[in-house]
KOLTI-240088 format. One record per residue (C-alpha): residue in one letter; x, y, z. Coordinates in nm, 4 decimals, decimal comma. Layout:
# KOLTI-240088
<roba><code>A</code><xx>X</xx><yy>Y</yy><zz>Z</zz></roba>
...
END
This chain:
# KOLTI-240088
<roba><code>X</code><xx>1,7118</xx><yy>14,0437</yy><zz>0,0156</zz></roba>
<roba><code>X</code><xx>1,6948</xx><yy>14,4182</yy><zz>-0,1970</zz></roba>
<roba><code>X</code><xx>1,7903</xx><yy>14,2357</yy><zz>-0,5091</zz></roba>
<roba><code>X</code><xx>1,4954</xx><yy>13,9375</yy><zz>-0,4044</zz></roba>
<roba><code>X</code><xx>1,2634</xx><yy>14,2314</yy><zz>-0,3693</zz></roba>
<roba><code>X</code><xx>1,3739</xx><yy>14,3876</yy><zz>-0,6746</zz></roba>
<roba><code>X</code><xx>1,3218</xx><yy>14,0824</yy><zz>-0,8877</zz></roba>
<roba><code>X</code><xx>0,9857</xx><yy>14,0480</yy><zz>-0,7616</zz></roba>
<roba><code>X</code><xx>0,8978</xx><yy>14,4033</yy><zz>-0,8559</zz></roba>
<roba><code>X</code><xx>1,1017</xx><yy>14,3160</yy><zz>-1,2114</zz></roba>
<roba><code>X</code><xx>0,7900</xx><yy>14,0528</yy><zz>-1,2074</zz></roba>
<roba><code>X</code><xx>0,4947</xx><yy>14,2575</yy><zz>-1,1430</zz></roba>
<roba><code>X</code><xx>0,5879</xx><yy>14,5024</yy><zz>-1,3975</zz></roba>
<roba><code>X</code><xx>0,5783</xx><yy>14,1745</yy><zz>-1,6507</zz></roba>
<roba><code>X</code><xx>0,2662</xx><yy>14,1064</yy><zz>-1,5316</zz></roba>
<roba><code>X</code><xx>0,1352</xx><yy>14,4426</yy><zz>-1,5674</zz></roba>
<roba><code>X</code><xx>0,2559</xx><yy>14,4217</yy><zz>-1,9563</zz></roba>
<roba><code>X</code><xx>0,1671</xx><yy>14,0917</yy><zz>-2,0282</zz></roba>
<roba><code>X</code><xx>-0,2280</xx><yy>14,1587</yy><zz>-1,9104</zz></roba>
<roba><code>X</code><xx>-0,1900</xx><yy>14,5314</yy><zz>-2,1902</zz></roba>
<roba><code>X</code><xx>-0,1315</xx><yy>14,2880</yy><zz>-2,4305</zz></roba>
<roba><code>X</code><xx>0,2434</xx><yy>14,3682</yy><zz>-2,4709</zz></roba>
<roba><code>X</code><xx>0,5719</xx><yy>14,1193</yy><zz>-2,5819</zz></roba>
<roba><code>X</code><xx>0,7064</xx><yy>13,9780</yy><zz>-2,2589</zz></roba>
<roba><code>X</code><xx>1,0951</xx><yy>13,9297</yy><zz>-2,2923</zz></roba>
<roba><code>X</code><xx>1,2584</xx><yy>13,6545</yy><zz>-2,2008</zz></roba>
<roba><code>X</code><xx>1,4142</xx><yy>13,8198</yy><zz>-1,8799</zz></roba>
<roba><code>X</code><xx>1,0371</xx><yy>13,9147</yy><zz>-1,8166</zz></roba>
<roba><code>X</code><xx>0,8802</xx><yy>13,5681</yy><zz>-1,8705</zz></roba>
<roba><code>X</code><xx>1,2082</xx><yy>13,4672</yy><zz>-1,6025</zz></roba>
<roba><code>X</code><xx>1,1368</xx><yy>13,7089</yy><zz>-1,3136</zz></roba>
<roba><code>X</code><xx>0,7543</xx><yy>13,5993</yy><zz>-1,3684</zz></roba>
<roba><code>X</code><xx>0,8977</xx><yy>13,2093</yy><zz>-1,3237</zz></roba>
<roba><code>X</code><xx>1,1185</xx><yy>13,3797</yy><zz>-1,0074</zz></roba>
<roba><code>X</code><xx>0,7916</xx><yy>13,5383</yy><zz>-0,8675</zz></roba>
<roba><code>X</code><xx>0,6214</xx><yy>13,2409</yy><zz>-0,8455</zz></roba>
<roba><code>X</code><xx>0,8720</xx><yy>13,0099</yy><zz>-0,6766</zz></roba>
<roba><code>X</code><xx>1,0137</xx><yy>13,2895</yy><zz>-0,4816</zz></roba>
<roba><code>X</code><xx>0,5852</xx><yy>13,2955</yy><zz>-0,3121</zz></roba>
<roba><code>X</code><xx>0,5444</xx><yy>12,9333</yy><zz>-0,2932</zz></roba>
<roba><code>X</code><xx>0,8979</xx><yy>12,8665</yy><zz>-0,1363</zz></roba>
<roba><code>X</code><xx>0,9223</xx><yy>13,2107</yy><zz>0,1040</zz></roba>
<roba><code>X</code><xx>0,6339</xx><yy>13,4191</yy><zz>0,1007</zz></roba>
<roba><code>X</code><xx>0,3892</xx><yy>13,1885</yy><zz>0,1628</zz></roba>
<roba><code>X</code><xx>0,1723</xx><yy>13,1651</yy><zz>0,4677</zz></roba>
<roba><code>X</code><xx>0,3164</xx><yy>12,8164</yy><zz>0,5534</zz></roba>
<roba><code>X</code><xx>0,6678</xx><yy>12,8651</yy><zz>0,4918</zz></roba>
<roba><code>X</code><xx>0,8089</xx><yy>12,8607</yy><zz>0,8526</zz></roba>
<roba><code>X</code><xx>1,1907</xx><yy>12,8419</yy><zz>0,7952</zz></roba>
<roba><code>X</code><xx>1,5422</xx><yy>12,9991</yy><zz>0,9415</zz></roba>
<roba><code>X</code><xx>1,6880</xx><yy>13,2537</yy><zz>0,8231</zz></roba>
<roba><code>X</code><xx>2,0286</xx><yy>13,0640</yy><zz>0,7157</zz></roba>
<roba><code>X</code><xx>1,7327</xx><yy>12,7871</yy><zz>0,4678</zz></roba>
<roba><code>X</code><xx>1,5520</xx><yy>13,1309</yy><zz>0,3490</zz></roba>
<roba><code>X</code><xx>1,8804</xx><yy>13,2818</yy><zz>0,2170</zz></roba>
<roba><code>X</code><xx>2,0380</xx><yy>12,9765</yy><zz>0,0547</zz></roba>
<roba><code>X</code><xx>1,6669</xx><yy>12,9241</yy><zz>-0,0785</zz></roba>
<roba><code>X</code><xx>1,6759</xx><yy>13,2453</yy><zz>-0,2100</zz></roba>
<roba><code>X</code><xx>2,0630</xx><yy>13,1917</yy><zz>-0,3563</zz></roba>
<roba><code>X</code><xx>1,8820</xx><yy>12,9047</yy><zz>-0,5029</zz></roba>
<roba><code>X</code><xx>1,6432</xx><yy>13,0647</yy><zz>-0,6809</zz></roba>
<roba><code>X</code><xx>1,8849</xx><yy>13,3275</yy><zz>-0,8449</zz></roba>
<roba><code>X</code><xx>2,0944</xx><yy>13,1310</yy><zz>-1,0125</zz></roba>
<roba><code>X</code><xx>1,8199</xx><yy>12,9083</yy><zz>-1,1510</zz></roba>
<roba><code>X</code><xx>1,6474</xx><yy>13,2134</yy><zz>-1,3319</zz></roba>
<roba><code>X</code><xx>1,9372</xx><yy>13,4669</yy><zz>-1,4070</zz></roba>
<roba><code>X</code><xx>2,3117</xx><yy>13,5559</yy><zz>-1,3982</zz></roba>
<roba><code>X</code><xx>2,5060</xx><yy>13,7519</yy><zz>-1,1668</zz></roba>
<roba><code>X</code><xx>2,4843</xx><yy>14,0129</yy><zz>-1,3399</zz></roba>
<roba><code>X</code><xx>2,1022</xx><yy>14,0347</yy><zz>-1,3390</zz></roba>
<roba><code>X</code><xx>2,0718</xx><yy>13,9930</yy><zz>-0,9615</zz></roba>
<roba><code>X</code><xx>2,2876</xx><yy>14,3112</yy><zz>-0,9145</zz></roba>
<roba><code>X</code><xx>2,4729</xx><yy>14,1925</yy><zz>-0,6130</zz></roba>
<roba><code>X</code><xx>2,8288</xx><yy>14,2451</yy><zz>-0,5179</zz></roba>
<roba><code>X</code><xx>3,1018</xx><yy>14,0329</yy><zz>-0,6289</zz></roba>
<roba><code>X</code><xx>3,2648</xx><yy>13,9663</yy><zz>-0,3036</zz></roba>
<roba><code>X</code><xx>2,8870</xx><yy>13,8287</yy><zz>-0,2105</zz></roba>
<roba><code>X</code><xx>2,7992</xx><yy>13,6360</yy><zz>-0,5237</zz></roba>
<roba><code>X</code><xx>3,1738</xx><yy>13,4487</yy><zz>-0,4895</zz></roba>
<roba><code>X</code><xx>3,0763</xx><yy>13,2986</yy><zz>-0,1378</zz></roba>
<roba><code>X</code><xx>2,6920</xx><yy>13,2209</yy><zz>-0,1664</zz></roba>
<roba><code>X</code><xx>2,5949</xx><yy>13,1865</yy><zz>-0,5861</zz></roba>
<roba><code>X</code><xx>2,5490</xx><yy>12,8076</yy><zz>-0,5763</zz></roba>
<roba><code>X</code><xx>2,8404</xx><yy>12,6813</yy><zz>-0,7452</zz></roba>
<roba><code>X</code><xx>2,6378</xx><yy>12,4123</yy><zz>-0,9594</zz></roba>
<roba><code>X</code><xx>2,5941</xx><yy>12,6978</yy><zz>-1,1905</zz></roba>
END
């Protein structure tokens, strides 16, 4: 969940550039897109889920937005849970 978190942060820092009027980059404009799903589909108020759904949720959401190499996790870990409809 440290790289989940870590995306998220990626996201407000887009946020903070987008509203000074700066360039977003294309990894920015992604964590924003990541941010968003990642509060509807486990942050939210509502969400009442296991743990086992809230980690393949958050798998999920990883490979939809970036590459292994963005979400910084290990190897060994990204072999056994990245979704493999990649």
């Amino acid at each position: 969940m440290n790289a989940a978190v870590r995306l998220y942060a990626d996201a407000a820092n887009a946020k903070t550039k987008l509203e000074n009027g700066f360039d977003l980059t294309d990894y920015d404009e992604r964590t924003l897109a990541f941010a968003k799903d990642y509060s509807e589909k486990l942050l939210a108020i509502d969400v009442n889920i296991d743990i086992t759904t809230m980690l393949d949720t958050a798998w999920t959401l990883f490979a939809k937005y970036f590459t292994k190499n963005e979400v910084a996790i290990k190897d060994e870990f990204t072999q056994k849970y990245w979704p493999k409809d990649e």
